[in-house]
VOFILO-275218 format. One record per residue (C-alpha): residue in three letters; z negated, y negated, x. Coordinates in steps of 0.05 Angstrom, whole numbers, padded with zeros to 5 digits, always signed. Layout:
N
ALAZYX/...
END
This chain:
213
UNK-02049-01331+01034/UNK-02062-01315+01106/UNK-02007-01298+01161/UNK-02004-01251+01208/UNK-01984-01302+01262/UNK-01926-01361+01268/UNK-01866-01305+01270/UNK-01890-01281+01207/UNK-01896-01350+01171/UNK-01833-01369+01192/UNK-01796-01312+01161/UNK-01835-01320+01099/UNK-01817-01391+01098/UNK-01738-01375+01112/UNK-01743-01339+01047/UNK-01745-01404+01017/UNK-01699-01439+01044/UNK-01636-01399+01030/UNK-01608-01448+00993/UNK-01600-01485+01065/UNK-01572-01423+01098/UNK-01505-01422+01126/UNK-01488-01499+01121/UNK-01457-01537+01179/UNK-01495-01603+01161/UNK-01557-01574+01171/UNK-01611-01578+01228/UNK-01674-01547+01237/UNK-01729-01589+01269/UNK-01791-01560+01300/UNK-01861-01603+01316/UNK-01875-01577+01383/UNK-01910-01535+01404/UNK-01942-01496+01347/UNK-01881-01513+01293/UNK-01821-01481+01346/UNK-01846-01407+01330/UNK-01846-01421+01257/UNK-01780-01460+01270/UNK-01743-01399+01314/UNK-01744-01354+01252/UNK-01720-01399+01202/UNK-01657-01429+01243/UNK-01645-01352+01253/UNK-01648-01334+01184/UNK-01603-01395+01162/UNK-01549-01389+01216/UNK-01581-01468+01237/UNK-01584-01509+01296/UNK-01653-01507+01330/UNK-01672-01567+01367/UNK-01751-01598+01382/UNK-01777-01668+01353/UNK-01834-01685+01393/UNK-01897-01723+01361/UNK-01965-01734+01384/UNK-02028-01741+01349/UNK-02074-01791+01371/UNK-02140-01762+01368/UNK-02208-01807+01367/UNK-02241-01814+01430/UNK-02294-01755+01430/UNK-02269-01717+01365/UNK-02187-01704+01397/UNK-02173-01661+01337/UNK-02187-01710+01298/UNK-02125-01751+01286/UNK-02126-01829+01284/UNK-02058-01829+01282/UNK-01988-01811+01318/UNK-01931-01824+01362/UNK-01856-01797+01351/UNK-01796-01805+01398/UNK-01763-01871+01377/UNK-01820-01918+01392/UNK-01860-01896+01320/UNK-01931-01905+01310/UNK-01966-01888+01252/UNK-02043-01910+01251/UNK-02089-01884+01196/UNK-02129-01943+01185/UNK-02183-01897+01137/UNK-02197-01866+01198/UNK-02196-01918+01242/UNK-02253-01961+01199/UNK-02293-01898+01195/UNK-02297-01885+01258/UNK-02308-01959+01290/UNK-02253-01953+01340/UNK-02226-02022+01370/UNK-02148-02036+01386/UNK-02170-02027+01469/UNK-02183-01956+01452/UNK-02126-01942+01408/UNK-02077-01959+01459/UNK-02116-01926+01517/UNK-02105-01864+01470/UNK-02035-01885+01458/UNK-02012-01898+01527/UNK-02041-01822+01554/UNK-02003-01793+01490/UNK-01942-01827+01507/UNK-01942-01800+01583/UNK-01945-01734+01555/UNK-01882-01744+01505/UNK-01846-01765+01554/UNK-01862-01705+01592/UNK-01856-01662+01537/UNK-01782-01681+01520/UNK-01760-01672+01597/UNK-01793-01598+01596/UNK-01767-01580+01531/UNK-01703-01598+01532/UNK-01682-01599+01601/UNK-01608-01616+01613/UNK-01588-01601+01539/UNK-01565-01670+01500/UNK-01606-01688+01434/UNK-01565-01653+01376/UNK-01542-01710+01323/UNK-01586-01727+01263/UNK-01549-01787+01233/UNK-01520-01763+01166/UNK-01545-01692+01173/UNK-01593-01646+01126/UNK-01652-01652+01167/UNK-01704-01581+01160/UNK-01767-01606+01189/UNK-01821-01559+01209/UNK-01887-01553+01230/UNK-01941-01487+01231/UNK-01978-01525+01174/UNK-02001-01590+01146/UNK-02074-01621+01158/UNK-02086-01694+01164/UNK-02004-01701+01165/UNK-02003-01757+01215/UNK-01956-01721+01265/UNK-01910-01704+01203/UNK-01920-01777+01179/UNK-01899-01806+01245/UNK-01834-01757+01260/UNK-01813-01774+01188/UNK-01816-01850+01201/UNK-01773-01836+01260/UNK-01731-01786+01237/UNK-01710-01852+01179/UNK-01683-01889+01240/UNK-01630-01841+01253/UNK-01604-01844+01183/UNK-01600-01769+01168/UNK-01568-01755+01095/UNK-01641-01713+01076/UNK-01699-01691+01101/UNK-01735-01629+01078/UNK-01807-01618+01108/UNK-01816-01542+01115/UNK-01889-01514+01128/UNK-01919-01447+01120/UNK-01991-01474+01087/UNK-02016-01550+01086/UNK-02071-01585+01056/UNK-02066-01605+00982/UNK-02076-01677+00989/UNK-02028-01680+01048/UNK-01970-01645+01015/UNK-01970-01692+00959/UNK-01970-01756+01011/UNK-01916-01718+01048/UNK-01876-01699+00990/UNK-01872-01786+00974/UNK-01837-01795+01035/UNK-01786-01744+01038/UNK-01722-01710+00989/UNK-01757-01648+00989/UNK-01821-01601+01012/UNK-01822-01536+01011/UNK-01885-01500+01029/UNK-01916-01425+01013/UNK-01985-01438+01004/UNK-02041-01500+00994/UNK-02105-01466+00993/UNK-02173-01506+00961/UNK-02204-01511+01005/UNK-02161-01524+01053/UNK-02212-01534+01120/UNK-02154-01532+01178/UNK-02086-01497+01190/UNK-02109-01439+01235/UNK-02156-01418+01186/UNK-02100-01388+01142/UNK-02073-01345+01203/UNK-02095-01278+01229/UNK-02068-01299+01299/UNK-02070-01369+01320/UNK-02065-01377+01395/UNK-02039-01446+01425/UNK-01965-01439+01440/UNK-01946-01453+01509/UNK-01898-01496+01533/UNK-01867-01440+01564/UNK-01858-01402+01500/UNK-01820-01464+01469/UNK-01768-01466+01521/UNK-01759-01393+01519/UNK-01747-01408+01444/UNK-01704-01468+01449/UNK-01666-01422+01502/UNK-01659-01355+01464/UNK-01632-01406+01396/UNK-01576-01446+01437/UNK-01553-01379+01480/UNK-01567-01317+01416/
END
C-alpha cells in the first residue's frame, strides 16, 4: 500500500479506529515530528484530544538513522543491545549520543508545547501514533514510559510498519492497529508518495489548530 503523504495515512488509519471515536477517556498521542500529521487527522476524525509524546532515537555514531536505541520523556531508555554488539559501540559513546539527544527533548517539549500543561494519561485510553514502524525503538521507549503513568490501555496506531516490529510491538501493548506490513519492508518513507521531514513549525501549527478547532 503506498500513501499519498501523512494527511492521507492518517485518515486511512482513523477509519480504523472508530471504535475509539467519540469517547471522553481517550487520548491521541503523536511521536513527533513525523507521527503529529498522521496524529492531526485521527484526533479529528474521533472527536480526541491531541497532545505530542516526545522520543528520540539514538542513532550509532556515523549511521544516525540507524537506531541503537531511544529516549522518552520520563527518564526512559531503551538500548537495543543486538545493535549495540554489532556495531562495537562502548558505554562512553552511548551516553555522548544520549546526552545530545536529551538536549534536544528537552528542547523539543518547550517548542511544542509552549505554555499548554501536559494533558493527563493516568487511567486514560491511550491512541499512540507514529508515521510508521521500522526498528520500533522510539515506539519501544514511549511505551515504557507511557507504563509509568498508569494509563487504563494503550493502542499503538501506525499507517505501515515492519513485520517483525509489529509483532514485538503488539507484545507490549492492549492493542495495534496498523493498515499495512509490506515484505519487504526496507524503511517507512518507502511506502509514501510524499515524505518530506515535518518541521517543527508544522507541529505546533498542528498542536495549535487541535486545542483551538
Amino acid at each position: 500500500m503506498l500513501f499519498k503523504d501523512r494527511t492521507a495515512a492518517g485518515k486511512l488509519l482513523a477509519g480504523k479506529l472508530v471504535a475509539y471515536a467519540n469517547r471522553a477517556d481517550v487520548l491521541v498521542l503523536a511521536l513527533p515530528r513525523g507521527g503529529v500529521p498522521v496524529a492531526f487527522e485521527v484526533a479529528k476524525a474521533l472527536n480526541a484530544a491531541l497532545d505530542v509524546f516526545v522520543v528520540r532515537k539514538l542513532g550509532v555514531p556515523g549511521q544516525k538513522e540507524l537506531a541503537m536505541g531511544a529516549i522518552a520523556s520520563g527518564n526512559v531508555r531503551i538500548l537495543l543491545e543486538d545493535i549495540i554488539r554489532q556495531e562495537k559501540i562502548d558505554t562512553e559513546a552511548i551516553e555522548k549520543v544520549t546526552q545530545k539527544e536529551q538536549q534536544e527533548l528537552n528542547r523539543r517539549q518547550t517548542v511544542y508545547r509552549g505554555d499548554r500543561p501536559k494533558l493527563a494519561i493516568a487511567g486514560r485510553t491511550i491512541i499512540l501514533i507514529d508515521d510508521g514502524l521500522a526498528t520500533g525503538a522510539t515506539m519501544r521507549a514511549a511505551i515504557a514510559a507511557l507504563h509509568k503513568q498508569q494509563p487504563a490501555k494503550i493502542v499503538v496506531a501506525v499507517p505501515v510498519s515492519s513485520p517483525q516490529t509489529y509483532q514485538e510491538i503488539k507484545s507490549l501493548v492492549d492493542e495495534i492497529i496498523c493498515a499495512d506490513t509490506p515484505t519487504p519492508f526496507y524503511c517507512v518513507g518507502l511506502w509514501y508518495e510524499k515524505f518530506p521531514q515535518t518541521t517543527d513549525q508544522e507541529v505546533r501549527y498542528l498542536l495549535n489548530k487541535a486545542a483551538n478547532p
